[in-house]
TORDO-234518 format. One record per residue (C-alpha): x, y, z; residue number from 1; residue in three letters. Coordinates in Angstrom, 1 decimal, padded with zeros to 4 digits. Example, Ala and Ser with C-alpha at 12.3 -4.5 7.8 and 13.67 -1.06 7.14 Angstrom:
2
+--------+--------+--------+-----+--------+
!     c1 !     c2 !     c3 ! num ! residu !
+--------+--------+--------+-----+--------+
!  012.3 ! -004.5 !  007.8 !   1 !    ala !
!  013.7 ! -001.1 !  007.1 !   2 !    ser !
+--------+--------+--------+-----+--------+
This chain:
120
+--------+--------+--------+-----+--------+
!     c1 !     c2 !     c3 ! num ! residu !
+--------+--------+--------+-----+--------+
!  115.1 !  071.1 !  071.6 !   1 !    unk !
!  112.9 !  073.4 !  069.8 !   2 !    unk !
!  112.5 !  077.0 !  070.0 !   3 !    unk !
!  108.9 !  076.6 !  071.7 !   4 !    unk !
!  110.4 !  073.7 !  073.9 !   5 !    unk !
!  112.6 !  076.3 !  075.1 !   6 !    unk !
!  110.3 !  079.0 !  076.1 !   7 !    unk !
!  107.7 !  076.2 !  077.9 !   8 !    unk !
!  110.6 !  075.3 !  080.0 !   9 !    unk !
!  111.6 !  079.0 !  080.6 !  10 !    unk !
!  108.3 !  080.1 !  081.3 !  11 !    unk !
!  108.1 !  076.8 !  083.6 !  12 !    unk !
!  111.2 !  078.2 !  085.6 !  13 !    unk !
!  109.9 !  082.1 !  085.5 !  14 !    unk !
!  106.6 !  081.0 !  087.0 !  15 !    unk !
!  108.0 !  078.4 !  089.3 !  16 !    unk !
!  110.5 !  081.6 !  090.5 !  17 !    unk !
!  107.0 !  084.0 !  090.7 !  18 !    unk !
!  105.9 !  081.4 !  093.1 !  19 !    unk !
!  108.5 !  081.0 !  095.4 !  20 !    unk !
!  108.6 !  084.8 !  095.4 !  21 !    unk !
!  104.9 !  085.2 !  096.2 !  22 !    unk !
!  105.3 !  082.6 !  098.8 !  23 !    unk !
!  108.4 !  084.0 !  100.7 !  24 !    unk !
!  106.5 !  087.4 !  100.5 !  25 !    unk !
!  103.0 !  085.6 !  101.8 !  26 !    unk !
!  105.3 !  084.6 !  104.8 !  27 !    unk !
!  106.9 !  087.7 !  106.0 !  28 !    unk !
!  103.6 !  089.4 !  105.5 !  29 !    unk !
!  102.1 !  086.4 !  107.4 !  30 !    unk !
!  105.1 !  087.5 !  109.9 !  31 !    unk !
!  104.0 !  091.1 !  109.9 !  32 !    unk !
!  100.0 !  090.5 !  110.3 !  33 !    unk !
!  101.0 !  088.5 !  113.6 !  34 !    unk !
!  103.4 !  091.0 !  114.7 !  35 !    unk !
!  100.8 !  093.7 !  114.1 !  36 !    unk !
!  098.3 !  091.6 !  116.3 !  37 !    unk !
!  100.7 !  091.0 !  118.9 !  38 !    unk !
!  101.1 !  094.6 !  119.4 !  39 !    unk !
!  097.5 !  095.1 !  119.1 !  40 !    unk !
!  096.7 !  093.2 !  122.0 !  41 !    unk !
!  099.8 !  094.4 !  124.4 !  42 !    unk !
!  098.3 !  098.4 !  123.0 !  43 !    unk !
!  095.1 !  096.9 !  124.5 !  44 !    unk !
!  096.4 !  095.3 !  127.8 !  45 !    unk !
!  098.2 !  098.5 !  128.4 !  46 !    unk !
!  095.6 !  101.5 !  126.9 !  47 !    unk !
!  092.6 !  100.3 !  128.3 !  48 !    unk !
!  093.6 !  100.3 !  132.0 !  49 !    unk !
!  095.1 !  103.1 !  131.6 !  50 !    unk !
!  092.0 !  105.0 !  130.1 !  51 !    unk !
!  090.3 !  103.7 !  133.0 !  52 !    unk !
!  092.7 !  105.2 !  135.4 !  53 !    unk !
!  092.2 !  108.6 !  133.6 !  54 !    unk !
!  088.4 !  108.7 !  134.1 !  55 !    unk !
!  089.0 !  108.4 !  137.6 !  56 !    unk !
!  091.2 !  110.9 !  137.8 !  57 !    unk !
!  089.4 !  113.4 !  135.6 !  58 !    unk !
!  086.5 !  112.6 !  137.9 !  59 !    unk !
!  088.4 !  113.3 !  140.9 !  60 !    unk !
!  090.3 !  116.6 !  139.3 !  61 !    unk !
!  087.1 !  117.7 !  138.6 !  62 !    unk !
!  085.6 !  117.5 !  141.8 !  63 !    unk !
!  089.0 !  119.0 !  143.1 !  64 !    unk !
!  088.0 !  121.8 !  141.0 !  65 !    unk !
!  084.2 !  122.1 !  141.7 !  66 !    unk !
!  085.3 !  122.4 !  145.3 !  67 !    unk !
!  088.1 !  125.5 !  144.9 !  68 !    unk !
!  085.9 !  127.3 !  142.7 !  69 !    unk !
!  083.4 !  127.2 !  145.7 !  70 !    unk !
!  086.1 !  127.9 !  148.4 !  71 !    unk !
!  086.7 !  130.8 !  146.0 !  72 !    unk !
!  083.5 !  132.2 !  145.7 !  73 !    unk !
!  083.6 !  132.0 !  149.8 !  74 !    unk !
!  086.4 !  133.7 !  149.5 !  75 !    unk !
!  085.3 !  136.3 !  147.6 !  76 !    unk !
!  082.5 !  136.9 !  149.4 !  77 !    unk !
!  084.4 !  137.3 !  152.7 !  78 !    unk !
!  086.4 !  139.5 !  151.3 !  79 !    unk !
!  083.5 !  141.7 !  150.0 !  80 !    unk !
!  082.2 !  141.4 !  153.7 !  81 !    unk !
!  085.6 !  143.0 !  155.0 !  82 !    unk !
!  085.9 !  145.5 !  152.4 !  83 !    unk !
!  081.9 !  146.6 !  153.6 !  84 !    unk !
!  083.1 !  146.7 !  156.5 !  85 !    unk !
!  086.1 !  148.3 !  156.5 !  86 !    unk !
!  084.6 !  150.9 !  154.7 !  87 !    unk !
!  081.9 !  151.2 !  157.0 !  88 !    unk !
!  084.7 !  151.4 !  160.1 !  89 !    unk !
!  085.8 !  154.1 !  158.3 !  90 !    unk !
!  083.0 !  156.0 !  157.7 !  91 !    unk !
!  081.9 !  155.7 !  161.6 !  92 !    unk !
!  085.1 !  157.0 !  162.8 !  93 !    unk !
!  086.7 !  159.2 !  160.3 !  94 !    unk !
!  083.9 !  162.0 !  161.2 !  95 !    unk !
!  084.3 !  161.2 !  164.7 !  96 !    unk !
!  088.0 !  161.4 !  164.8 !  97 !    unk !
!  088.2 !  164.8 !  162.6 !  98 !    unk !
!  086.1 !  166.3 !  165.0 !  99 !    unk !
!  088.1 !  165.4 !  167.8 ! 100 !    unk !
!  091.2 !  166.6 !  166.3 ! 101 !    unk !
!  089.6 !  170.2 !  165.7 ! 102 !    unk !
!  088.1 !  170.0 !  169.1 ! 103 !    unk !
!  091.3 !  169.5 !  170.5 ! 104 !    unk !
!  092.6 !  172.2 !  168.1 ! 105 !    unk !
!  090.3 !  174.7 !  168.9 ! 106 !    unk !
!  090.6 !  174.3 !  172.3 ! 107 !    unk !
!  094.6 !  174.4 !  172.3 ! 108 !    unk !
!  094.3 !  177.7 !  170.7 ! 109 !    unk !
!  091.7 !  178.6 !  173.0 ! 110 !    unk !
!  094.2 !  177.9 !  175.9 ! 111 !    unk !
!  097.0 !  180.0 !  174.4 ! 112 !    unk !
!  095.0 !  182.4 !  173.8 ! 113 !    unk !
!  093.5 !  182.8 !  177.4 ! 114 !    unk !
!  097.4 !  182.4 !  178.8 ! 115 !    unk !
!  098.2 !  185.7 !  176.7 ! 116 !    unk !
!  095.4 !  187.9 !  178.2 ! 117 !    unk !
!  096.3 !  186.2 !  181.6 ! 118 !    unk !
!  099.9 !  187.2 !  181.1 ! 119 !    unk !
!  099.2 !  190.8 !  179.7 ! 120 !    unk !
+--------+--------+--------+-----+--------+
């Protein structure tokens, strides 16, 4: 056997090895491709309703929160409503009341007053 004999026949057998290579690799990235698919369409099966589920409940949360930020602003206005009036109660019968009380003060010293000349 020749020297270029030899090297057909080796480069028969590296080539023939390249191809079994190339084709065990094709395979397991054959493998891969449907395992990537696979999970593809269970990521569908599961994202998709559950997207859906999350619009509703935005929708709904949002709604939730539509309708406290309107009791709120009820809220704050009753409040403002109670503080007018409080202050208004207090207005109407803290002048009243201080009058009363020196009324009542006056007249107490007027009393003791009249008992001393009474008693002199």
């Amino acid at each position: 056997m020749s020297a270029i004999d030899l090297l057909t026949v080796l480069g028969a057998v590296a080539t023939l090895a390249a191809a079994v290579v190339l084709a065990l690799l094709s395979s397991r990235l054959l493998r891969a491709a449907e395992a990537l698919e696979s999970a593809t369409s269970a990521f569908e099966d599961e994202a998709i309703p559950a997207v859906t589920e999350l619009r509703a409940v935005v929708r709904t949360a949002s709604g939730e929160v539509e309708r406290i930020d309107d009791l709120l602003d009820v809220a704050t206005a009753i409040g403002d409503r109670v503080d007018t009036a409080t202050e208004a109660t207090y207005k109407a019968l803290t002048s009243p009341v201080i009058r009363g009380v020196a009324i009542a003060s006056g007249t107490r010293r007027a009393a003791q007053r009249l008992r001393r000349r009474d008693s002199a």
